[in-house]
N, C-alpha and C positions, 0 to 999 in steps of 0.2 A: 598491539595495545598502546594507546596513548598513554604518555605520562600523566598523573592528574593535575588538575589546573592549581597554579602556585609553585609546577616544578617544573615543568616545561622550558622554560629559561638556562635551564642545565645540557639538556642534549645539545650534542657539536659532534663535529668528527671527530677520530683517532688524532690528526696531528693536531690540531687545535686543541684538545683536549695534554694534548705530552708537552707542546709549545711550554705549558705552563709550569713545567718540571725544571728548577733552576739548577745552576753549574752546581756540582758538589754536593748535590742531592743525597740523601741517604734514605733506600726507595724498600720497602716491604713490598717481596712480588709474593700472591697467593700459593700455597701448595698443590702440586699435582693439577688435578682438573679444573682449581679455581683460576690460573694462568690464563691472560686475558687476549686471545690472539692479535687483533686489531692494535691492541694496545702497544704489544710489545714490540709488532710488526714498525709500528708508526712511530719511537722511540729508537728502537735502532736505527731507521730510517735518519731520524736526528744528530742519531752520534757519529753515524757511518759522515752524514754532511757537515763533522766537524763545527754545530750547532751548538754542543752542548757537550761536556766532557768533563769529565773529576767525580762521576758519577760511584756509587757503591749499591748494589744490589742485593740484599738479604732474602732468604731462601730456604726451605726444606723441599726436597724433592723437585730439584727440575725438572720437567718435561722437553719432547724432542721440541714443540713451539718455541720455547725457553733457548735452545740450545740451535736452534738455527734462524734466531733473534739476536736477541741482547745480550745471551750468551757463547754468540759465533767469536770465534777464537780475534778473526781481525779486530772486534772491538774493544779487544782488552786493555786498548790504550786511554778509551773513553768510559768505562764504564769494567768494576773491577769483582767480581763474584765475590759473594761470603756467602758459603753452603752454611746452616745447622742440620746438613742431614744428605749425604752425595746421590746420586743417582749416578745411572747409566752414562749420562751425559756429564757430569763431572769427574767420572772415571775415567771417560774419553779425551778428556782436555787433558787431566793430568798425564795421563799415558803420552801424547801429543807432544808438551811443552816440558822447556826445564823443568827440575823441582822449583827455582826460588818463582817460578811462574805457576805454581800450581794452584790449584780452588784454594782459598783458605776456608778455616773451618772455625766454627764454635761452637768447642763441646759444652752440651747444655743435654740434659733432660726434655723431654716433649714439651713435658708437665710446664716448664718454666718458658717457654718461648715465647707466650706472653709479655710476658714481664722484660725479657731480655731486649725483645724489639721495640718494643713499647718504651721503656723505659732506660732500658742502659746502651742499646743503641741509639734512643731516641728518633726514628724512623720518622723523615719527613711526609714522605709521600705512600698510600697502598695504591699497591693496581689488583684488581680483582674480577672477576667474574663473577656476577650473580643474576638471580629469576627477575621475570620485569615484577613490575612493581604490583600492591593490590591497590586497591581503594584508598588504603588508609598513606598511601605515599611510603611504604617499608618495602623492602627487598629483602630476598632469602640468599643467605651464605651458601643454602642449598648443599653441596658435595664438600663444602669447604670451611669449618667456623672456625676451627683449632684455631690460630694466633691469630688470624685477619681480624674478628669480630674487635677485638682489643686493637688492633691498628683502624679500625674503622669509626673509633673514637676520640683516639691522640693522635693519630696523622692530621701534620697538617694541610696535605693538598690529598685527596679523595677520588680518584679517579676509576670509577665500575663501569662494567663492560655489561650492559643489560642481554643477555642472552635466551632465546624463550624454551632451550634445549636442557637448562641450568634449572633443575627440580625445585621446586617449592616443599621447603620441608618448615615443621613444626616448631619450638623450643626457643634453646633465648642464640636465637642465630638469624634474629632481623636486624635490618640497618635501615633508618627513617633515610629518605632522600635529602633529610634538610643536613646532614652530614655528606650530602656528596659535593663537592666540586664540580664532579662535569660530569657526565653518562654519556655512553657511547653505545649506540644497539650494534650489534654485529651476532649473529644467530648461525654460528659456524659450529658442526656438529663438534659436542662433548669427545676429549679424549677420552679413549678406550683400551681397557687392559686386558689382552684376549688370555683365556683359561688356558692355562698349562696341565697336556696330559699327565696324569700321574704314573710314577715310575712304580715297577713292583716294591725298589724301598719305600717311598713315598706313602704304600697304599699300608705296609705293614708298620711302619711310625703310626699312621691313622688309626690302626686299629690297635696297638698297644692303648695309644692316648686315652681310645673310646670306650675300651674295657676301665679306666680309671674313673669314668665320668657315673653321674649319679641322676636319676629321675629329680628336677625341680633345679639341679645347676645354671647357674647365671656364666655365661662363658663370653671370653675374650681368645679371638684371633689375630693373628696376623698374618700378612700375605702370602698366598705362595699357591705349590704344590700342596705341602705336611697338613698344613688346616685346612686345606680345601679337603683333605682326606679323612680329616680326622670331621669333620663337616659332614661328608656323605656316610661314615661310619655310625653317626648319632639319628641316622633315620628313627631307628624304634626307642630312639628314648621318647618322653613326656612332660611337660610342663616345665622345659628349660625356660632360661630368660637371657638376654644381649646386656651387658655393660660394656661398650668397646671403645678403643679408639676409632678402629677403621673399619666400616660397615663392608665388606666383598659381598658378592654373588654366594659363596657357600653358606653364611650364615642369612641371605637372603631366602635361600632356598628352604632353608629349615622354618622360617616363619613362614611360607606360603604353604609349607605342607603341615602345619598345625601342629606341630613338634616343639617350636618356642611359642611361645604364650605371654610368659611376663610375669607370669602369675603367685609367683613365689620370690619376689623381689621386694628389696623392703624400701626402696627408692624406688622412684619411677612406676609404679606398679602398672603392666599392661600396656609399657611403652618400653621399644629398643630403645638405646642410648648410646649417642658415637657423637665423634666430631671431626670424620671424616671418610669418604668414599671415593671409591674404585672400580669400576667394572665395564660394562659395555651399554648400548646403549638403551636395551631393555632393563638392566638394573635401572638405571634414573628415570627411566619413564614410571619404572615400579614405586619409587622411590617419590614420585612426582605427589603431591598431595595425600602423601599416606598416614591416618591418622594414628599408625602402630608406631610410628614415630616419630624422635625428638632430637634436635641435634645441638649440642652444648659447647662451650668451648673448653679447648683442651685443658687450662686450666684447674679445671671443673673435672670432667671425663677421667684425667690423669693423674689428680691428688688422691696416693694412697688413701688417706684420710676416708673419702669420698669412696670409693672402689669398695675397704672394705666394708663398709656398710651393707654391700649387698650379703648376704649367706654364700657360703657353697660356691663361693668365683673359682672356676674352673679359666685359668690363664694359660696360651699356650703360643708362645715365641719361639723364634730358631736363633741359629748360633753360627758360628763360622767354626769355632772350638773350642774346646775343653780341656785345662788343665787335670790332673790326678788328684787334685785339691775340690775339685768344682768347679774353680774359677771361670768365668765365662768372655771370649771377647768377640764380641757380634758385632766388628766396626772396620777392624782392620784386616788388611791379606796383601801377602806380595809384600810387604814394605810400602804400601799403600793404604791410604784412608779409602775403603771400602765404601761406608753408611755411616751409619753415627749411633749415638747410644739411642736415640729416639725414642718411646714412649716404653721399651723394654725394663727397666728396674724400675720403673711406677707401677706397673702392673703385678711384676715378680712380690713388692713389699705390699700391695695392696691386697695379693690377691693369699698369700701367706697369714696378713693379717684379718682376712674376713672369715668368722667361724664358719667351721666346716670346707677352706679354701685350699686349694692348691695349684702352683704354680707348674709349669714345665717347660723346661726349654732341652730342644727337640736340633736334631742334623742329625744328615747322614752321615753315618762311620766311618767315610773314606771322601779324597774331594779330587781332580788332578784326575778324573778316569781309575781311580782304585790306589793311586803312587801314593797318594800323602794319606795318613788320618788325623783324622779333625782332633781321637782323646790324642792329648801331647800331655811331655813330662810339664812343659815349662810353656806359657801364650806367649805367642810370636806378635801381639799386640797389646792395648791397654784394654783393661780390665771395664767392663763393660755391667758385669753383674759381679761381684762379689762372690766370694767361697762362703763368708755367713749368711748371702741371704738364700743361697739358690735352694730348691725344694728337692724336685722331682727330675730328672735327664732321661729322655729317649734317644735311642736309635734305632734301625730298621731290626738291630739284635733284642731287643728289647727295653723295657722304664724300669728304670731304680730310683729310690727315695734316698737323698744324701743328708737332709735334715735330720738332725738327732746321730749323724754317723761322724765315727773318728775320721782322722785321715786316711787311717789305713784302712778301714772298712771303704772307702771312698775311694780308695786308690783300686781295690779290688772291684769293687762293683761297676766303675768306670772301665777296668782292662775288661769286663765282661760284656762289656755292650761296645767294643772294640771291633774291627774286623779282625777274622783268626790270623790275618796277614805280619800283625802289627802286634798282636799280645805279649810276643815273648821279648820284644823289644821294648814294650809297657814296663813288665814287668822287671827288668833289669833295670827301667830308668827308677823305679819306686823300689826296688832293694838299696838305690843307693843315696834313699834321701826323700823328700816330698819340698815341694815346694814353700818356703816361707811366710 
């Protein structure tokens, strides 16, 4: 599809289009599947030819395109990472290189990454990926609104990757052509995140979760195995509804099979609601002009405020581990920046604050092949969720409710959803103290 006439004058190639990214740039790259191949291909291209250099590249969620681009280790002399959020591939570098050479990070909430990039980074340049254009000269954010849609109005150089593989979705996640700088087609299939089998813990997390859940729940996921199970576990329920950050394949599945609805939503009524996706390449074609839904920017999606609005928000995150307090850190391991806090305590305070809401954050008992467990007296990292906000904790032993519980009732009901491996060594660390 032709651009329509009056925007025409924008399409160029990848390096013509990065040409115009100056030294010292401070560049907003898309999250995940919004990562623009061509783009970034044609940009390292650049720094690798000592073209262009002092660059900083802002970021949640690398991808491998990202990581054998702009993000390949040689061009850290040109061009210098800042994750708000690590992947795979930033776990790789750090493993890799010194510490004083490792990803930096900034801890930030989902909810804020707008603002952050936009505004306190002041982010010169986005690169993105989005759907060609309609009639009206707008493009869809498609798999990707969260922070881009806000860099896609205060960046000052604009540089989209028209892609025809990149879904056209619904909601306030257009961008007019007359805000781009350059477009670029390249129609290289959509990254893809293949299903992971679920393990026998996996499948009994799920099904604790889904005995918690209630006919007309508005529910939020997040990635994995644990929601995808707790996903296939809510077949027989009825007239749920989607508030999400991140739209996957198992909560896709639940709307194709007429199990979500929408229909007891007090926002949105009869529309999913995400501002961002994941899956293969049947989710996006699903995904592709669906009128069940709307895609928001996170912002929006991730302001408690906003979340609790719906009734009955059924939230359900995972963890790395658990203090005897509650406390939660789903960011660090190893003496390593793991992930980041991400859209996890926007949800946990949203979804506590929407009547009739409940929160869970959900791991397996044991991590290490069975050596370590995740409950510990004391978090071997930063605090991720709070001891006052958390609700609800599963593990594959079973959910307990910590809201409204002492320490000590907390400390017991945590050694109980413990492996039997670990309890008595739980319990000895809580005879002689709880945590602060």
């Amino acid at each position: 599809m032709e651009l329509p006439a009056g925007y025409r004058h924008l399409e160029t190639t990848a390096a013509a289009a990065v040409a115009r990214i100056p030294a010292g740039a401070r560049i907003g790259m898309a999250l995940g599947v919004g990562q623009p191949p061509a783009l970034l291909r044609a940009l390292a291209d650049r720094a690798a030819s000592g073209e262009v250099g002092g660059l900083s590249v802002y970021y949640l969620l690398a991808t491998a395109i990202a990581g054998r681009t702009i993000l390949a280790p040689p061009l850290r002399h040109a061009i210098r990472p800042v994750s708000l959020f690590h992947s795979a591939i930033d776990r790789a570098w750090d493993q890799a290189l010194p510490a004083d050479d490792a990803v930096d990070l900034i801890p930030t909430p989902f909810s804020a990454a707008p603002h952050v990039l936009s505004h306190l980074v002041d982010a010169d340049v986005l690169l993105a990926t989005v759907s060609p254009p309609d009639a009206t000269g707008h493009v869809s954010l498609g798999t990707n609104t969260d922070y881009a849609l806000a860099l896609a109005h205060s960046a000052r150089l604009v540089l989209l990757e028209i892609n025809r593989h990149m879904p056209r979705v619904a909601g306030n996640c257009q961008v007019p052509l007359s805000r781009a700088s350059a477009v670029v087609r390249h129609d290289a299939p959509l990254l893809e995140i293949p299903a992971v089998p679920p393990r026998p813990a996996d499948l009994a997390i799920g099904a604790h979760i889904a005995a918690l859940a209630r006919d007309g729940d508005c529910l939020q996921m997040g990635i994995g195995a644990v929601p995808d199970a707790v996903c296939a576990a809510l077949a027989g329920h009825r007239h749920l509804g989607i508030h999400t950050e991140l739209l996957p394949p198992g909560l896709a599945a639940l709307m194709r099979a007429g199990v979500v609805d929408n229909s007891r939503k007090s926002l949105h009524v009869g529309k999913t609601v995400f501002t961002f996706a994941m899956g293969d390449a049947a989710h996006y074609a699903w995904m592709n002009d669906n009128p069940a839904l709307e895609a928001h920017p996170v912002d929006y999606t991730n302001d408690p405020g906003v979340i609790a609005r719906n009734p009955n928000l059924l939230s359900v995150n995972a963890t790395l581990e658990i203090d005897l307090s509650g406390a939660c850190n789903s960011e660090f391991c190893q003496g390593r920046q793991y992930s980041a806090a991400g859209g996890q305590h926007d949800f946990v305070r949203g979804a506590t604050a929407s009547p009739g809401g409940r929160s869970v954050i959900a791991c397996h008992a044991t991590a290490a092949g069975g050596r370590v467990s995740r409950i510990v007296p004391r978090l071997s990292g930063p605090v991720t969720v709070p001891r006052n906000d958390i609700d609800h904790v599963a593990t594959e032993f079973g959910l307990v409710r910590l809201r409204g519980k002492t320490l000590r009732e907390r400390a017991r009901a945590l050694i109980g959803l413990a492996h039997p491996d670990f309890r008595d060594a739980l319990e000895a660390a809580a005879r002689g103290g709880f945590p602060d």
